[in-house]
N, C-alpha and C positions, 0 to 999 in steps of 0.2 A: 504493500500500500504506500502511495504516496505521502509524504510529509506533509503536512498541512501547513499554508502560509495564514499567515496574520493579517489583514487586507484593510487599508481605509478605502472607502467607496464615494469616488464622488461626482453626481449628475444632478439631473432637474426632473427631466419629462419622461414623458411613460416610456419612451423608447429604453433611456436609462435605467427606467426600475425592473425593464423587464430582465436587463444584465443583470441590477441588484438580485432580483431575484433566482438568477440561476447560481450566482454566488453562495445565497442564504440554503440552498438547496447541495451546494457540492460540500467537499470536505476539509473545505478552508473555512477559516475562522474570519469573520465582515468584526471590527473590531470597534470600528465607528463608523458613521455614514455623515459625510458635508452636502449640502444643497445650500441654495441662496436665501437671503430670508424670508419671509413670508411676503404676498405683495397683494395688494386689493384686487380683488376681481368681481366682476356681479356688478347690477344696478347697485347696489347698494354697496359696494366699494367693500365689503366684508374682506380681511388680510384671511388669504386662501393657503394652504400649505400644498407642494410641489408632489408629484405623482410617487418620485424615488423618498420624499419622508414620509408620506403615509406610508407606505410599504415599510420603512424602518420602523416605524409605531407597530403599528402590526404586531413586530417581529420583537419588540422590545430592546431594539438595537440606539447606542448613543448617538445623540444628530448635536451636528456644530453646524452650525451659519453663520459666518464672520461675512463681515460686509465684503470683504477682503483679505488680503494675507500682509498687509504692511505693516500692519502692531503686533511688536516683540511677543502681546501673547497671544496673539493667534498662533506664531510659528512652535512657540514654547507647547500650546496646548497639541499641536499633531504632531509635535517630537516624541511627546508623553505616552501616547499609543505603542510606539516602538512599533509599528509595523513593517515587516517583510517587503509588502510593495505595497502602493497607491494605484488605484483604478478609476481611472478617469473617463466617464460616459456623459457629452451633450452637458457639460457642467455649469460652462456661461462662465467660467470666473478666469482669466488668468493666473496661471502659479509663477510667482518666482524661483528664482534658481533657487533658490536655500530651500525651498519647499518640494521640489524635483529631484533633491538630493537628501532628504530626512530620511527615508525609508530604505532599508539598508539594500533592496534593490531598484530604487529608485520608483520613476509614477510610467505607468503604460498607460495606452489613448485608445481606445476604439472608436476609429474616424469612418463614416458613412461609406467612402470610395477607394476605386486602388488606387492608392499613393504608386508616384508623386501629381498624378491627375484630379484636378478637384479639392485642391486645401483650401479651405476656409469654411465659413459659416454655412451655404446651402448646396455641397454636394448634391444631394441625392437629388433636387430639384435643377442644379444645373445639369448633371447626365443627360438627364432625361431630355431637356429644349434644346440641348446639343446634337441628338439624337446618335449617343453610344450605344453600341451593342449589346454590354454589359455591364455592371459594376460590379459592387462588392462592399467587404468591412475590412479593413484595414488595421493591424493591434501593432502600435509604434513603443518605442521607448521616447519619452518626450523628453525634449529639449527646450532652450530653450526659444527656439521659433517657431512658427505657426506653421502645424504640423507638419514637420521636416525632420523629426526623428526617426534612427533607424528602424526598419519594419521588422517585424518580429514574424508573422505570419498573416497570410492574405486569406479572405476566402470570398469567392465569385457567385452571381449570379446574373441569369440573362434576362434583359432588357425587352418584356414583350409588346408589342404594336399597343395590346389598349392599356396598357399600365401607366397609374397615373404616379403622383408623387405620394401619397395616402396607399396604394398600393405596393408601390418598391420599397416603404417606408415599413410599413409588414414584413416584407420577402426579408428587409437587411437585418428587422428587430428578431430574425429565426435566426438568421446567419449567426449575428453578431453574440450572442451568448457561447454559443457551441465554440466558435471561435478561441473566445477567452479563457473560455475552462480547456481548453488544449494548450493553450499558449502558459499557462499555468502549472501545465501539468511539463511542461516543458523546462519552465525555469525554476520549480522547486528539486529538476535532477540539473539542471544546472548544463543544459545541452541545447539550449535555446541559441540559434546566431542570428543575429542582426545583421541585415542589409542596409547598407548607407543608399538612400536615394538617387536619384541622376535629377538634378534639376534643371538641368536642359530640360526635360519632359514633362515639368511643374505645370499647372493650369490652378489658377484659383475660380473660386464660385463665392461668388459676392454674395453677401448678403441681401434676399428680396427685400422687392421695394412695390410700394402700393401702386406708385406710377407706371412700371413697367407693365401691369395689368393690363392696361388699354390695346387692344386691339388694335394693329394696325394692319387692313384690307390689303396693303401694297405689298404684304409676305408672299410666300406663297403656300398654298395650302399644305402642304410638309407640315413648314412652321410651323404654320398655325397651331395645328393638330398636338403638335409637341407642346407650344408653350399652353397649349389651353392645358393638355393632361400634367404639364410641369407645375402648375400654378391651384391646381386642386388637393387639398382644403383652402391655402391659402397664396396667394389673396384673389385668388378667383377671376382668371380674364374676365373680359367685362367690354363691353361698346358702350356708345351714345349716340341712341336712338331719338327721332325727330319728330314725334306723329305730326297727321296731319287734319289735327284740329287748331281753330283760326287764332289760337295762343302760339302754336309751333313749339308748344313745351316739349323738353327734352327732359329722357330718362336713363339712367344707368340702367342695363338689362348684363347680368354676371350669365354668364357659359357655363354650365354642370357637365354636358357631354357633349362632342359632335366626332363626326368622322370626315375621311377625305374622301370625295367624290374624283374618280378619276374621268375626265373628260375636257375636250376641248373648250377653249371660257372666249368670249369676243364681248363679252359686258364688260363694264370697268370696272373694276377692283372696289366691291364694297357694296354692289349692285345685286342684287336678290333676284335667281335667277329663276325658282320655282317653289311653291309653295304647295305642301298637303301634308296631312296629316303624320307621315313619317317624319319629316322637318324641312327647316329654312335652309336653300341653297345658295348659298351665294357665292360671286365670284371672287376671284384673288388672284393675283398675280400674274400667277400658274395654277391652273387648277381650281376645283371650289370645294367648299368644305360646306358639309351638312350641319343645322345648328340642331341638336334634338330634345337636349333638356335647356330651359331657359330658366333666368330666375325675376321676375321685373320687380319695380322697387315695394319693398316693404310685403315682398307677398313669399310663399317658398318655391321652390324650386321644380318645375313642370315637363310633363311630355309636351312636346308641340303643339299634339292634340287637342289638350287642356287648355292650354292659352289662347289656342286660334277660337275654341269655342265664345269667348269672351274680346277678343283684340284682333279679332282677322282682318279688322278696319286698317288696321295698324302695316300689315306684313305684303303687300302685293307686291306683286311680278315690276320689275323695271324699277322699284322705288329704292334707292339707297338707305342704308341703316345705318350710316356713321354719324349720324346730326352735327353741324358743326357751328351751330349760328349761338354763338356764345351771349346776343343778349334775350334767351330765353332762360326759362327757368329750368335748373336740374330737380328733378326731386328722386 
């Protein structure tokens, strides 16, 4: 039997508890668990606690939340642990060197994609609007740059036509535990090697942004396709819509689903090319893309169907969908 290491654990979101939890379940000892402090969430602004500390409550496991690691006793309190290594999942906090080098085997990283492709904040949402083949989860020895630690062990998955970000985001939360506990099992006999990166090969994935949401017709329908399934849960493509009542009020209308219509397009980009009950076709660049769940403002998220029954005034043949006359109203 393997030696059992001593482990601080530290992430935020469910992706991260679901590691926590494969930890609380192997035959290493989780010794403390750090997440960030608590933060308002809800109408009612109620301070909410993070996916990875309920799951420590649970378990009756110790939680630190330091705003940060810059006061002497933050550093002093996870010295105190004396653990083996630090496990770092989705954690949001930067560590300093001295806090990458407490644990007598240092902190490991389970990063969304294969390193050195995709370092930063939204891997798994940039693969995807890139349209890679596959990706993966990546278990680094961290350093101290952003994500540029040797890799310890990769593990892959493929990149299918309707997978959205909410769905690779699944595939990686299965990969990424099984991962860890090998990579584990690896460095408690002490036979683990580290690969130094090539960053010649580096790509980062910025952090989304609410503005990139908007739609723009002049892609081509690929694109499209991609960035709508990249940007599901969050922040959800989206146009601006024109109707054509005698206000010419304009509405944000968010994309749940569509697919790419492969066919020759002679409308202009943005131009709705047929309308029924399966969904909205419209053109693009290259190609058209079918719109099939929509969501309009303030209502939820529909089959075509459903909306046309109420708004077919809205959707004809030759009318364009991008509204652009900024002194109407958005609602």
């Amino acid at each position: 039997m393997l030696k059992p290491l001593n482990i601080i654990f530290a992430g935020t979101p469910d992706f991260a508890a679901q590691h926590l939890a494969a930890l609380i379940n192997s035959q290493h000892n989780v010794v403390a668990v750090y997440c960030p402090p608590d933060k308002p969430a809800g109408r009612g602004k109620k301070l909410t606690a993070c996916a990875t500390k309920l799951l420590a409550l649970e378990n009756n496991l110790p939680i630190e939340q330091p705003v940060n690691f810059k006061e002497l006793s933050s550093q002093q309190q996870l010295a105190q642990y004396n653990a083996d290594v630090m496990v770092v999942v989705a954690y949001g906090l930067l560590l300093p060197e001295i806090i990458l080098t407490t644990p007598h085997l240092g902190c490991i990283n389970v990063h969304g994609s294969l390193l050195p492709k995709w370092r930063g904040a939204a891997p798994i949402q940039r693969s995807l609007e890139a349209g890679d083949p596959k990706t993966g989860v990546t278990i680094m020895q961290m350093d101290k740059g952003l994500d540029t630690g040797d890799m310890i062990l990769t593990a892959e998955c493929t990149i299918e036509n309707n997978d959205t970000s909410a769905s690779l985001y699944e595939k990686l939360a299965q990969l990424g535990p099984t991962a860890l506990i090998d990579t584990l099992a690896l460095m408690t006999t002490g036979t683990h090697k580290a690969i130094t990166q090539n960053n010649a090969l580096a790509t980062y994935a910025h952090k989304l942004d609410k503005n990139e949401a908007e739609i723009n017709w002049n892609l081509t329908a690929d694109e499209l396709d991609r960035k709508i399934r990249a940007y599901i849960p969050w922040p959800v493509a989206q146009f601006t819509f024109t109707d054509n009542s005698e206000s010419n009020k304009q509405h944000r209308i968010r994309i749940w689903q569509a697919s790419v219509k492969e066919m020759k397009v002679t409308q202009p980009a943005g131009s709705i090319i047929s309308v029924d009950k399966e969904g909205i076709v419209v053109a693009t660049a290259k190609g058209a893309i079918c719109l099939e769940v929509l969501q309009l403002p303030n209502k939820k998220a529909l089959p075509i169907k459903d909306i046309l029954n109420g708004r077919a005034d809205w959707f004809t043949v030759g009318a364009k969908i991008n509204g652009t006359d900024t002194n109407s109203v958005v609602r």
